[in-house]
LUMFIPA-35272 format. One record per atom (N, C-alpha, C, O): x, y, z. Coordinates in steps of 0.02 Angstrom, whole numbers, plus 50000, padded with zeros to 5 digits. Each point is the difference from the previous one (the first is absolute). Example, Ala and Ser with C-alpha at 12.3 -4.5 7.8 and 13.67 -1.06 7.14 Angstrom:
2
506604971650390;499555005950000;500455006050000;500524999950033;499305005449931;500425005950003;499615005550037;500255005550008;
This chain:
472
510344891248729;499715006249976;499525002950052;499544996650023;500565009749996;499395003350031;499565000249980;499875001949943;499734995950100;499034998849992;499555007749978;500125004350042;499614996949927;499745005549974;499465002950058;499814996250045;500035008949953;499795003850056;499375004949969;500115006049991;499364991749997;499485006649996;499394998150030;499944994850032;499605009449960;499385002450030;499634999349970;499935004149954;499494988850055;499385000149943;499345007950020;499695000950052;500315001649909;499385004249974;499474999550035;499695004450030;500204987949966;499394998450055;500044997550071;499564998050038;500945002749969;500224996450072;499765002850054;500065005850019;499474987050020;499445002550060;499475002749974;499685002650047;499914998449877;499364999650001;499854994049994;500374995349983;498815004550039;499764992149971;500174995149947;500285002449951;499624992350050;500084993849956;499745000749949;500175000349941;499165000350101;499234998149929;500195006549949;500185005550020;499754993149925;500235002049956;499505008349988;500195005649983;499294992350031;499415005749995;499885004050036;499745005449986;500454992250080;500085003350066;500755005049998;500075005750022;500504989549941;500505004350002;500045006649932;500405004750001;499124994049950;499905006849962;499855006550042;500335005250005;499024992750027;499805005850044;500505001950074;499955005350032;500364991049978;500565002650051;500665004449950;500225005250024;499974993149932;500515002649962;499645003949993;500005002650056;499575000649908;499595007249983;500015005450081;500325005250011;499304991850025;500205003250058;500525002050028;500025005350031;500494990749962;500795002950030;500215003349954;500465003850015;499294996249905;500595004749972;499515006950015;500295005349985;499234995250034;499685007450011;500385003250052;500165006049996;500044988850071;500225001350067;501085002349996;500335004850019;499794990149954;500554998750003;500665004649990;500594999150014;499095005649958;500425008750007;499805003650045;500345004950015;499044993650021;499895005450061;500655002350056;500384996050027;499635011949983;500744997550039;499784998450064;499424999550020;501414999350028;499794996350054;499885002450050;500475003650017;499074996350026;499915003850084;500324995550051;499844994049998;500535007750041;500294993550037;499875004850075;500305005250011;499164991550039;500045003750047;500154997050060;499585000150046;500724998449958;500304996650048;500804994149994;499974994349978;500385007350036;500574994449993;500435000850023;499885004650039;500974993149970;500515002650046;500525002249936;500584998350011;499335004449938;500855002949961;500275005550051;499825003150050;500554996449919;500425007250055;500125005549961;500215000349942;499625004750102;499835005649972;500655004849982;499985005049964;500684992150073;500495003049969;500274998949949;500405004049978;499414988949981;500014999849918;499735005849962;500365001949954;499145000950054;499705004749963;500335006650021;500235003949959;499784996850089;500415007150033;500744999849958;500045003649951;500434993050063;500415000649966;500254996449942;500595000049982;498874996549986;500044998349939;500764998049984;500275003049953;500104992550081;500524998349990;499804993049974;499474997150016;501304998649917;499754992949978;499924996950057;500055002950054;499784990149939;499924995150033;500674995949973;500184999549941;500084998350104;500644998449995;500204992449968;500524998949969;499014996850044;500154994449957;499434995749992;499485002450022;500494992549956;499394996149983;499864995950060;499444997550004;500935001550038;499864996550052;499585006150078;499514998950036;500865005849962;499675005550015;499445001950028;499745001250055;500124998249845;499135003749978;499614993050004;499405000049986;500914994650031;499194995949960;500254994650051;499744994649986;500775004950078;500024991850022;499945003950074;499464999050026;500945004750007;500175002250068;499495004450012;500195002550053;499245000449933;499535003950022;499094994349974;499415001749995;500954991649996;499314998249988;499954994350054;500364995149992;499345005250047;499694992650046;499804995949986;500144995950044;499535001649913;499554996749940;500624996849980;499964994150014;500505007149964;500484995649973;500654997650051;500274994549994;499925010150050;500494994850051;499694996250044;500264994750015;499205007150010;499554995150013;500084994050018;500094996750051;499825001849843;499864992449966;500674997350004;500124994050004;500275010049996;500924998849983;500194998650094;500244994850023;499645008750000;499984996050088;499674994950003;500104996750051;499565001349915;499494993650033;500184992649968;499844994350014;500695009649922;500424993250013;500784999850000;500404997549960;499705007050112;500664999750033;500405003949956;500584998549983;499145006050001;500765006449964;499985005750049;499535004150000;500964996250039;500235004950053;499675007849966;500055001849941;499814999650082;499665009049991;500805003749994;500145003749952;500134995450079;500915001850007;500105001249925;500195005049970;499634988450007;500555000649925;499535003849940;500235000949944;499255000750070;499395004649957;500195008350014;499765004649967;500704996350086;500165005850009;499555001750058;500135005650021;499234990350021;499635002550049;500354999850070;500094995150036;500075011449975;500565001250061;500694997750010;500284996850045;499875005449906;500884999349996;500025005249940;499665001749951;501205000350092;500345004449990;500124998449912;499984994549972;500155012949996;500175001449941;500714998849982;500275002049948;500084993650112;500524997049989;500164995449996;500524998949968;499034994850068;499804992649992;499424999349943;499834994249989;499875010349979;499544998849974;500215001549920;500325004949982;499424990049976;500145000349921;499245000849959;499594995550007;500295009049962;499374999849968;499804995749949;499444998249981;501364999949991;499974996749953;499824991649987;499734996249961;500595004150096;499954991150021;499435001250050;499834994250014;499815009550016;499334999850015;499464999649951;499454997750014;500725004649929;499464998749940;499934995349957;499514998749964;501504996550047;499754994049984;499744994450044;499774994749977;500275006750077;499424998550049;499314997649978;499754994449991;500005013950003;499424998849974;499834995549926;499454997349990;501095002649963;499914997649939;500104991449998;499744996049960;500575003050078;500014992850035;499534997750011;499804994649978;499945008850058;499094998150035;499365002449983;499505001050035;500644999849887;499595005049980;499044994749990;499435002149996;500894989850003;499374994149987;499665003050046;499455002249987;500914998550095;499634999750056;499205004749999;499494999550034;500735005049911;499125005649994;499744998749954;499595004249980;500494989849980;499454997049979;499194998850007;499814995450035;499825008149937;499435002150029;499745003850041;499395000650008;501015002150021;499735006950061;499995006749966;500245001149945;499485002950091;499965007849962;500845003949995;500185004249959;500144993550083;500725000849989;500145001349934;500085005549975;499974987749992;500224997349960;499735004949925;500345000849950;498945001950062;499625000949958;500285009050005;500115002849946;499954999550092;500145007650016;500725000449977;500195005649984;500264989350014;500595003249996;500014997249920;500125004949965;499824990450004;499894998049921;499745007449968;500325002549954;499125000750070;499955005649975;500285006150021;499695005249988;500964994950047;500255004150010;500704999149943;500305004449968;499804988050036;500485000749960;500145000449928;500505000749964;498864998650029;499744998649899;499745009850014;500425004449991;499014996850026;499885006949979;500715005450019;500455002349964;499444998150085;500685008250028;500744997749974;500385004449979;499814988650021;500564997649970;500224997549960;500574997849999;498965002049950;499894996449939;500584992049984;500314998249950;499624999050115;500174992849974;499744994249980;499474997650019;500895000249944;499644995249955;500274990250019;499934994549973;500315007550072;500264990550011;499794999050074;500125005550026;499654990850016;499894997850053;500615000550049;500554997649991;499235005850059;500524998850066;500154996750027;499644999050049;500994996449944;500294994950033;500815001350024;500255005450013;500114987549988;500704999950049;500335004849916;500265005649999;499624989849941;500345004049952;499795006949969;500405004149978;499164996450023;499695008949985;500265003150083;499775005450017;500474992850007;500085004350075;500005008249999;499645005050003;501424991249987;500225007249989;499925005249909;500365004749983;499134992649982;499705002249965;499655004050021;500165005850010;499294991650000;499565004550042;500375006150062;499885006149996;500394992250036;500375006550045;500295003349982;500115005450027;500184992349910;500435006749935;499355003649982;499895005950016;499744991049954;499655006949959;499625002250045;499795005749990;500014991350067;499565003150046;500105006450027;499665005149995;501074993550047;500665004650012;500045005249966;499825005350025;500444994449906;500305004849977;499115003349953;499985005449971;499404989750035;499655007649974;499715003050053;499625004549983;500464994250098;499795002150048;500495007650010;499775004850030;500864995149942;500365004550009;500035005749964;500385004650017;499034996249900;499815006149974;499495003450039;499774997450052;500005009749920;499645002349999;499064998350004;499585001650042;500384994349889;499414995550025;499984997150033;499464997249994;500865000350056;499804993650042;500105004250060;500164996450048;499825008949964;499985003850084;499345000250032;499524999449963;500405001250091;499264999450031;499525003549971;499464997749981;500725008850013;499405004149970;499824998149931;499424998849982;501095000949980;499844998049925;499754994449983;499764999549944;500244993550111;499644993249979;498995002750041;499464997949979;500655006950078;499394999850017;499675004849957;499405000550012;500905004749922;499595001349982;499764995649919;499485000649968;501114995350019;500074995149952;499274997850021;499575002049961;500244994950083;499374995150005;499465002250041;499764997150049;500085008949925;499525002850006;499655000450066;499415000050015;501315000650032;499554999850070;499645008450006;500225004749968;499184995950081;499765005849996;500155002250082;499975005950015;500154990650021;500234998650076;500194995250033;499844994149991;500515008150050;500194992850039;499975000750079;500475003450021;499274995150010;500045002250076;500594994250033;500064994449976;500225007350063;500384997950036;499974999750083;499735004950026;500554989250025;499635002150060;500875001850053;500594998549992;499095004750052;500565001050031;499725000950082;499404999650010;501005001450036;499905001350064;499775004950044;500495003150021;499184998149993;499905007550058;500525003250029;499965005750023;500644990349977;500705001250016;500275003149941;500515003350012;499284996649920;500624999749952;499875008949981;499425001749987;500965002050013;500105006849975;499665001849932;499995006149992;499764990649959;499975000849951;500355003449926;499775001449945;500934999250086;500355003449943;500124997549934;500195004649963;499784991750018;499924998249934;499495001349953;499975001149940;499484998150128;499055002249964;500225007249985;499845002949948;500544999750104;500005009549997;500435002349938;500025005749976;500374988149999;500545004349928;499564995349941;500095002149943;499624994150060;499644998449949;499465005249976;499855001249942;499885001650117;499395004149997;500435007549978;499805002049946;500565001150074;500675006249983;499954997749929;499665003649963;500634990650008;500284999349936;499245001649955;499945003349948;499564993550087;499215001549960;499785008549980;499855002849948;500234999750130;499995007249982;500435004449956;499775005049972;500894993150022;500405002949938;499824996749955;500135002449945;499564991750056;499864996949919;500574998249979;500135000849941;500394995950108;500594996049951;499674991449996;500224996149958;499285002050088;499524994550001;499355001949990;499795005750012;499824988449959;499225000050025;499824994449998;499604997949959;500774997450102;499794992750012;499475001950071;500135005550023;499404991550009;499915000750047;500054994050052;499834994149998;500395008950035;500304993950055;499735002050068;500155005150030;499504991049987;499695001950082;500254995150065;500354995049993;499445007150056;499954996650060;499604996950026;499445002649997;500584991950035;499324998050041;500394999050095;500544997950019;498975004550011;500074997950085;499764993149994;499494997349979;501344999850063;499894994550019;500254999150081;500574998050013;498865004050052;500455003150048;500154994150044;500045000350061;500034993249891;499954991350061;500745001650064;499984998550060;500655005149902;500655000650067;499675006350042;500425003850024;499064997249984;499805004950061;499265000550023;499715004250033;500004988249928;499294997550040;500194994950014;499534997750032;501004997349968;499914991850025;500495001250024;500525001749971;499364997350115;500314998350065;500534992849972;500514999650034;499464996949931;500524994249999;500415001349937;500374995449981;499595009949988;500545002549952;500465001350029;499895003150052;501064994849926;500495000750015;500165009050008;499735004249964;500604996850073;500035007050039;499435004450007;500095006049996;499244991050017;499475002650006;500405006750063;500305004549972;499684995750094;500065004550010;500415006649995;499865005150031;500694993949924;500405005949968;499565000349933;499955006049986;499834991649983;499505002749953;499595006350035;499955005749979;499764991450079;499615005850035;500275004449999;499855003449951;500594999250087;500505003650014;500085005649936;499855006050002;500454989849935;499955003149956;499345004249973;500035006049988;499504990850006;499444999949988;499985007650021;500025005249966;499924993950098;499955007950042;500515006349966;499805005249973;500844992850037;500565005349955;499675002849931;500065006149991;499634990349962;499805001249964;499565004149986;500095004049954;499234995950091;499485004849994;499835002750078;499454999250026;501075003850002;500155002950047;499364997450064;499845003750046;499894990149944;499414999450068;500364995350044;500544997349988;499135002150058;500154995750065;499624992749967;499404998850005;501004997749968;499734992349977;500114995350053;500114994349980;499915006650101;500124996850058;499235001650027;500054999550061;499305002249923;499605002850022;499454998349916;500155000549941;499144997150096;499544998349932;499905006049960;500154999849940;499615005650087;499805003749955;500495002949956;499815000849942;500745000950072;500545002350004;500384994449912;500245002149948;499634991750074;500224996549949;499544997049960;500144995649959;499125007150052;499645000549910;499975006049990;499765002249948;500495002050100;500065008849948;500684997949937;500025002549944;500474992450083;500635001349980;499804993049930;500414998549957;499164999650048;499644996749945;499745002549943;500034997649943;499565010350088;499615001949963;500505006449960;499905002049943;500585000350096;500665005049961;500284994449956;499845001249942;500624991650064;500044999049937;499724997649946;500234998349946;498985001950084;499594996949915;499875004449978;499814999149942;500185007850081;499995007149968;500575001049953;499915003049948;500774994350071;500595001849987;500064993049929;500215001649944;499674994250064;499884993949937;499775003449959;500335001149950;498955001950059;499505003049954;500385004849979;500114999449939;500165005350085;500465004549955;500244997349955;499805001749944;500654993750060;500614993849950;499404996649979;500034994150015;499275007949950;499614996349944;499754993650033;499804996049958;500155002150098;499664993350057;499345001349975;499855006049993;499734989849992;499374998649995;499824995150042;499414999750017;501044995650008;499834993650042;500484998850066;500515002950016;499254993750005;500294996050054;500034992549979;499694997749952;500754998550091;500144995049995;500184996550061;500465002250036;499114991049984;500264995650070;500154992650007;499594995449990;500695004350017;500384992849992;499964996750072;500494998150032;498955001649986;499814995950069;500044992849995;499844997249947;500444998350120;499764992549996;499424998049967;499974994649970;499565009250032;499274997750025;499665006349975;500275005549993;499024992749994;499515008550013;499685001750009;499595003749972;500544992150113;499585003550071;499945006750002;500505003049979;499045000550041;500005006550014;499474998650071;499764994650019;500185012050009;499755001350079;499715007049990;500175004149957;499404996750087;499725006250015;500125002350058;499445001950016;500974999450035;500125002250067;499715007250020;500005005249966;499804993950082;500055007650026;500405001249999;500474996149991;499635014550024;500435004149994;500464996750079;500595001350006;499154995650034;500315002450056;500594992550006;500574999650023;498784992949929;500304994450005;500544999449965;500414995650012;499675009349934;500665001249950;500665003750038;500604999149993;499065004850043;500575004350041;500394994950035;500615000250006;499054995450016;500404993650064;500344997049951;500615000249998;499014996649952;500474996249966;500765001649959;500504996549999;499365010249969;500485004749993;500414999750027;500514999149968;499565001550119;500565001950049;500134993350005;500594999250013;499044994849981;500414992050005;500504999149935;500524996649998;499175007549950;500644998449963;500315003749995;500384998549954;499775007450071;500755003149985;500344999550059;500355005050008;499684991550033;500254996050072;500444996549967;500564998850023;499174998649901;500594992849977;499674994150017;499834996149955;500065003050097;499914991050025;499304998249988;499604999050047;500265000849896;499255000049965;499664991349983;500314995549971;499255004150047;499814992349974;499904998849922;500005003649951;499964991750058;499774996849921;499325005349984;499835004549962;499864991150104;499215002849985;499735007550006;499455002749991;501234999550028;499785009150001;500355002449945;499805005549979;500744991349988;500215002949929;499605000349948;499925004349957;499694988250056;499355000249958;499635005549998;499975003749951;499694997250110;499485002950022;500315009449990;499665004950013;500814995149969;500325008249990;500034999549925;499785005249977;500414990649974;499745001249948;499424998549988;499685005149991;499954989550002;499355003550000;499705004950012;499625001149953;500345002050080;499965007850033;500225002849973;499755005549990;500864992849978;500135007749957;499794999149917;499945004149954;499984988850052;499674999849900;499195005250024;499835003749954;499864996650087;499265003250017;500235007249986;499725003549959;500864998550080;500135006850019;500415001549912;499895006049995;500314992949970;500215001049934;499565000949951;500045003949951;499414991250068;499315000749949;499835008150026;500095004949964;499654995450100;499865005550014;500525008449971;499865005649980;500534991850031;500495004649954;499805003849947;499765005449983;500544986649988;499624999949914;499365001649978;499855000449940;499685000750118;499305002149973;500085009149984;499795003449954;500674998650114;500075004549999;500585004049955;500025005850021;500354993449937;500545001849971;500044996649922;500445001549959;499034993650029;499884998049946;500504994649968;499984998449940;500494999150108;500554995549957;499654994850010;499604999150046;500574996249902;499784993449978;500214994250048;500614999250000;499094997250035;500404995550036;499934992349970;499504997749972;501144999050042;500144993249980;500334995650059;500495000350038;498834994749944;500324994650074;500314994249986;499514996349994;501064999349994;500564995649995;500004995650030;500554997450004;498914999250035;500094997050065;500174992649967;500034999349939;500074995350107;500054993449988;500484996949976;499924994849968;500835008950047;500554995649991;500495000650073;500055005050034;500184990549974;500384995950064;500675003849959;500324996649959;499845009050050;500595001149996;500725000049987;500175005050031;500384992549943;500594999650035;500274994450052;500394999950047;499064994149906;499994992850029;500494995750007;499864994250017;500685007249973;500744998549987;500305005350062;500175005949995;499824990450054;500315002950056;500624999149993;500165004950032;500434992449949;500665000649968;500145004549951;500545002749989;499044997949987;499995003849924;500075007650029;500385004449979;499154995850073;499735007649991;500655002750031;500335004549974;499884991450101;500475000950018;500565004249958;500125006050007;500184989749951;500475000349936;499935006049958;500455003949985;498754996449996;500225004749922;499335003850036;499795004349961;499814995650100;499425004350001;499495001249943;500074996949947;499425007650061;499514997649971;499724998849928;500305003149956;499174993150023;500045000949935;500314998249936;500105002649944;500074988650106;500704995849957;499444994049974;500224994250003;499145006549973;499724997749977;499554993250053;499584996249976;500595003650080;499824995750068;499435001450019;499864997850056;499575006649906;499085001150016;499954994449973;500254997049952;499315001750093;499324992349995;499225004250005;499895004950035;499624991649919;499255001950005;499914996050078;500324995350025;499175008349998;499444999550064;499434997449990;499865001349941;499734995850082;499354998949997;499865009150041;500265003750043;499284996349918;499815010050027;499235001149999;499705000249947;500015000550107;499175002150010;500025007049998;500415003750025;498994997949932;499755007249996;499345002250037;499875005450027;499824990149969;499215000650010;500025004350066;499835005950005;500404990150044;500194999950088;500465004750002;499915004650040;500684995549918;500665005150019;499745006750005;499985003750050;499714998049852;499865005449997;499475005350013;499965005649974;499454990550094;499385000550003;499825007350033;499555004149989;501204995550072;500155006750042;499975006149965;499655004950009;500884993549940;500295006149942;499405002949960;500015005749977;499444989850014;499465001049947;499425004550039;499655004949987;500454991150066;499295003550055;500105008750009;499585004350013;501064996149975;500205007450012;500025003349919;499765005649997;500464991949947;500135004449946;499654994649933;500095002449944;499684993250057;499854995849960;499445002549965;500084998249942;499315005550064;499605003349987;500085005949959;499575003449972;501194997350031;500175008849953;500204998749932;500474996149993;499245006649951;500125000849948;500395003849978;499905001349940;500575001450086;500575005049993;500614997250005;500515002349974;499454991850067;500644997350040;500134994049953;499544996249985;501065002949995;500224992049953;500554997350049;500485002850026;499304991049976;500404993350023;499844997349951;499484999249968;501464998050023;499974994649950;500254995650022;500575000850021;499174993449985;500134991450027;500344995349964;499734997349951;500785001450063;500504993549995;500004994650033;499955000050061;500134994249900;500194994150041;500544995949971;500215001649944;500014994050081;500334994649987;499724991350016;500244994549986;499065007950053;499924994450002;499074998649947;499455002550012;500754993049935;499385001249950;499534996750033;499475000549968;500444995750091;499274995549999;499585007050020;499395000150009;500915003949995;499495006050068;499715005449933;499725005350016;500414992649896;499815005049940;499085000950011;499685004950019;500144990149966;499514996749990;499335001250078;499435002250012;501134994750020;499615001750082;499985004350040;499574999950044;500865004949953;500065005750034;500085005449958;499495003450004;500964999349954;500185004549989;499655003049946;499775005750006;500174990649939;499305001949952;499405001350045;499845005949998;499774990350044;499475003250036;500045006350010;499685004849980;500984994450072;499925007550033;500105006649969;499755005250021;500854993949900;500125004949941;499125002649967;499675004849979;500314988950036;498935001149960;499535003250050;499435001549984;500854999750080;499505002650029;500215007950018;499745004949974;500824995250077;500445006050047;500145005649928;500464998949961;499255004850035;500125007749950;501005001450013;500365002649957;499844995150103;500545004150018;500654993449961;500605001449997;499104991549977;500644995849985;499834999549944;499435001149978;501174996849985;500314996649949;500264994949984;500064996850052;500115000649911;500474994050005;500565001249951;499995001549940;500514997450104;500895000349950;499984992849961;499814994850026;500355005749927;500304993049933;500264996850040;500215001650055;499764990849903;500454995250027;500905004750033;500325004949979;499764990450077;500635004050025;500494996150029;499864995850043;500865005749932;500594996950001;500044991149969;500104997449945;499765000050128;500104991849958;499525000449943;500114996449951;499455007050049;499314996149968;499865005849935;499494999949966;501075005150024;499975004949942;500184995449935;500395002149958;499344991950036;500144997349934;499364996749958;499415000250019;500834996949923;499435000349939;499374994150041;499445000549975;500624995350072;499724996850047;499545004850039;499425001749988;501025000150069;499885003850048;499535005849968;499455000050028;500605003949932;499605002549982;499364999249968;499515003650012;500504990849940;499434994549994;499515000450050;499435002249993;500934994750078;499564996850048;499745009650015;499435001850013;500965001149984;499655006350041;499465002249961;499555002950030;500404996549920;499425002049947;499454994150033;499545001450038;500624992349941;499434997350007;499565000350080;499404999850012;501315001050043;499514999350052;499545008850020;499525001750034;500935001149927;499555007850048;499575002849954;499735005250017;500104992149916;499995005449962;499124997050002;499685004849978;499984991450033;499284999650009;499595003350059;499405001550007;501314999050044;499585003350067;500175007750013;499675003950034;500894997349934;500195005849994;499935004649940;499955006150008;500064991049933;500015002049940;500955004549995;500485000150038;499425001749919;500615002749963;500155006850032;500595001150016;498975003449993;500025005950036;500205001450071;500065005350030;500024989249986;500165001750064;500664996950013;500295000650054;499944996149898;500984999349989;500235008249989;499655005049990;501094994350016;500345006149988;500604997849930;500595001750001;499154995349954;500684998849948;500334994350038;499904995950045;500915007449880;500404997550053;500495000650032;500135005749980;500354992950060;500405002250042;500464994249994;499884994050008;500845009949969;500524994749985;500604998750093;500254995150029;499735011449981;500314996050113;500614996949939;499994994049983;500415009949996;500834998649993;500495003950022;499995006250003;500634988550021;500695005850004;500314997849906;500465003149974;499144990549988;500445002649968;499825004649925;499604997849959;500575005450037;499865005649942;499784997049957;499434998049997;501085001249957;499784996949936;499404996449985;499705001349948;500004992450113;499384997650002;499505003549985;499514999149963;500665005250069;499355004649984;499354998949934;499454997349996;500985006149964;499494998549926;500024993049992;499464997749981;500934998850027;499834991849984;499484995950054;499684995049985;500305008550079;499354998650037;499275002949976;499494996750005;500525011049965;499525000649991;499724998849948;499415001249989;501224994549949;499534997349917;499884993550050;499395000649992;500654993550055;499864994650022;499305003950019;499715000349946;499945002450096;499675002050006;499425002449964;499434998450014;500785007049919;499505000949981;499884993549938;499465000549972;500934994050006;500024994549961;499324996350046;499444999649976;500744997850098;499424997950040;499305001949983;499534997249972;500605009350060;499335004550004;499484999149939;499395000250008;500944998749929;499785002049918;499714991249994;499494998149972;501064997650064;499704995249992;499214996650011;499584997249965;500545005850135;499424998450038;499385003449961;499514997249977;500655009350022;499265003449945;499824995849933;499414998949985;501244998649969;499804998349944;499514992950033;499434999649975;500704996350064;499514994350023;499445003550015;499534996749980;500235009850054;499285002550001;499694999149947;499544996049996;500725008549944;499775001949941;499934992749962;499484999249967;500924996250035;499744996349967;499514993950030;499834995249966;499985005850099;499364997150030;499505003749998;499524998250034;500455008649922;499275005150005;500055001250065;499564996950030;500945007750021;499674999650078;500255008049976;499665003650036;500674999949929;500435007849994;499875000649929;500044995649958;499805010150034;500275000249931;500495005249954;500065006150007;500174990549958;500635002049962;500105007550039;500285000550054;499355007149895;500095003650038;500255001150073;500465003350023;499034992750004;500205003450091;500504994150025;500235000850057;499954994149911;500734997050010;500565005249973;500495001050035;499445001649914;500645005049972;499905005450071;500465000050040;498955004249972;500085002550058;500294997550078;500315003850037;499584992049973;500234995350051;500865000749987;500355004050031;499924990649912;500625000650003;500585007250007;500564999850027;499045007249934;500335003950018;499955001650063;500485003150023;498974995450021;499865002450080;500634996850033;500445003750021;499624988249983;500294997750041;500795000449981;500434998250041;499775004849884;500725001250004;500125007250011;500575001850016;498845003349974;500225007350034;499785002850029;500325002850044;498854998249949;499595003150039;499924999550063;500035005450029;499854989050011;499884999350052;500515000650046;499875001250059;500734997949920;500605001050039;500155008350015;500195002050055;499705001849895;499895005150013;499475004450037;500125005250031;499564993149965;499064999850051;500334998950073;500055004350043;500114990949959;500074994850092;500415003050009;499875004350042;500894996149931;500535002950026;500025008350002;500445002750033;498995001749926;500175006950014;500375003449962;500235005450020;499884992649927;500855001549964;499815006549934;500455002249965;
């Protein structure tokens, strides 16, 4: 018999019984707020052309990393999941019993927890996913993915998203942002869907076709991007041109987050070493850094929000990347210094109260020691939520307890779910605000908050502040 499948009520507030009254009270105040999502990777031609999603394997296995991942790591070819192979070697079907096979393996991870509520709320199933619910599950998945309700626009306005930003390239045309935004002005939509600059294929010298990126780069906003000034004019035309397509932010996905202060003249040299091509380690560095300084500066001036990503080793699967290129789930955390990295960047804009940086890490010993300090001191930072590995009912834990005495609460930005896959969405942000309601209900019941300004608190950190930091 299939194992029954639901969702306790209380699942992820506290234990203590007294502690978990006052967390349940708090989340059910929160728990309809709709959702701000400012930052993440969906694709924006789901919403543009609001076409179904074609099968259950699709929507919820081949656009999530988080789950082939776990399914690579114990020897299931990416091949047979459908990741880079042809729609002629490839079966969706027997890729999903794939997944239903191996479904023990997410036992306990946020995986496990995001997709249970994807499949009990939006799909209303009621038996557990395994080898025999398989092709159960891919029937009804399938065929209710193929009405009317289940099309992109109609599930994002089903769950109350209020935005969703999406990131894309300095390269990418934006046409999808441009018929989403068309469809807004006739009013056949009113989802809002934005952009964020993420310009890492035309600031990092060791990005794959870095110099035809340039190239392009230039075609695009008609400047000479072979020449410095020339290619932060051609910087500053497309964050103008983002901002049109609804950009409030930027976004950088650096090794590291070194930054530099160069002179005008020491930037010019370095400039011409890298578009030569034959660039060092230590000058690729030293050119992004330089340009996370020169972006803030931007951003002071043009008002978009900037977000720094630093501290993952990339595309660590040098076979892998080879094979299926980037983004096959092969990031590893960094040990990542801020204090030292970001000292350059601060000396120049750290002082402005106009300007928002919001800070990410992946590596937690640096919550506590670095990054809360400096969120508590610098007017110009923030701190982004737990992020990627560490976006879970844990990870978020630890981020409360380590920042929230040196930083306090105000100087987080919400939270930020960083998905390609859709559906997560609302099931990341009830994990979230379930946390959040928790951590407060432990204030309130040590006398350190009280009730009131915990109910205030919880609506801050599931809407307010995300809207504040991000601009929206």
């Amino acid at each position: 018999m299939p194992r029954p499948l639901d969702l306790h009520p209380d699942r992820l507030l506290p234990s203590d019984p007294a502690v978990r009254a006052i967390a349940r009270e708090l989340y059910g105040s929160v728990a309809s707020l709709p959702i701000v999502s400012p930052h993440g990777h969906t694709d924006p031609r789901w919403f543009a052309q609001n076409q179904p999603f074609g099968d259950a394997a699709e929507l919820l296995l081949r656009p999530d990393h988080y789950v082939f991942r776990m399914l690579y790591s114990q020897g299931i070819a990416l091949e047979s999941l459908g990741i880079g192979a042809s729609k002629a070697t490839y079966n969706p079907r027997e890729a999903w019993r794939i997944l239903a096979r191996n479904w023990h393996l997410f036992r306990g991870t946020p995986s496990r927890m995001w997709l249970d509520w994807v499949f009990v709320e939006v799909f209303g199933m009621g038996v557990m996913l395994e080898e025999a619910t398989s092709d159960l599950y891919f029937d009804t998945i399938t065929e209710m993915l193929a009405t009317e309700a289940f099309r992109p626009r109609a599930l994002f306005n089903r769950y109350n998203i209020e935005v969703i930003a999406t990131t894309e390239s300095p390269l990418d045309t934006l046409e999808w942002h441009g018929q989403i935004m068309a469809d807004n002005a006739k009013g056949t939509w009113n989802g809002k869907v934005v952009t964020a600059y993420r310009p890492d294929p035309v600031i990092d010298p060791e990005f794959e076709g870095f110099a035809e990126n340039l190239a392009r780069f230039g075609e695009l906003t008609g400047e000479d991007t072979l020449t410095w000034q020339g290619y932060l004019a051609a910087h500053r035309n497309r964050r103008a041109f983002f901002a049109q397509h609804g950009a409030t932010s930027t976004d950088h996905g650096h090794p590291t987050a070194q930054t530099a202060n160069l002179s005008n003249a020491e930037a010019e040299a370095l400039f011409a070493r890298v578009v030569k091509g034959d660039v060092s380690a230590a000058d690729a560095e030293l050119f992004r850094a330089q340009m996370l300084t020169e972006m803030a500066k931007m951003s002071l001036e043009d008002g978009l929000v900037m977000q720094i990503h630093p501290g993952s080793f990339r595309n660590h699967n040098q076979r892998l990347f080879e094979s299926f290129g980037r983004d096959k789930g092969a990031d590893i955390p960094t040990r990542t210094d801020y204090v030292h990295a970001l000292k350059p960047l601060l000396d120049v804009v750290g002082n402005e109260p106009d300007l928002s940086i919001i800070l990410f890490t992946l590596d937690e010993t640096s919550y506590a020691r670095e990054l809360a300090p400096l969120a508590g001191h610098y007017p110009c930072l923030k701190l982004g939520p737990a992020w990627w590995f560490h976006d879970s009912p844990e990870g978020m834990r630890r981020f409360r307890l380590s920042t929230t005495e040196t930083a306090g609460f105000y100087n987080t930005v919400g939270f930020n779910d960083d998905t390609r896959a859709f559906l997560s969405i609302p099931a990341r942000h009830d994990v979230a605000r379930r946390i959040d309601c928790g951590f407060l209900a432990q204030l309130v019941a040590e006398h350190r908050v009280a009730d009131w300004e915990a109910a205030e608190l919880a609506h801050d950190l599931s809407y307010g502040l995300v809207k504040k930091a991000y601009r929206l």
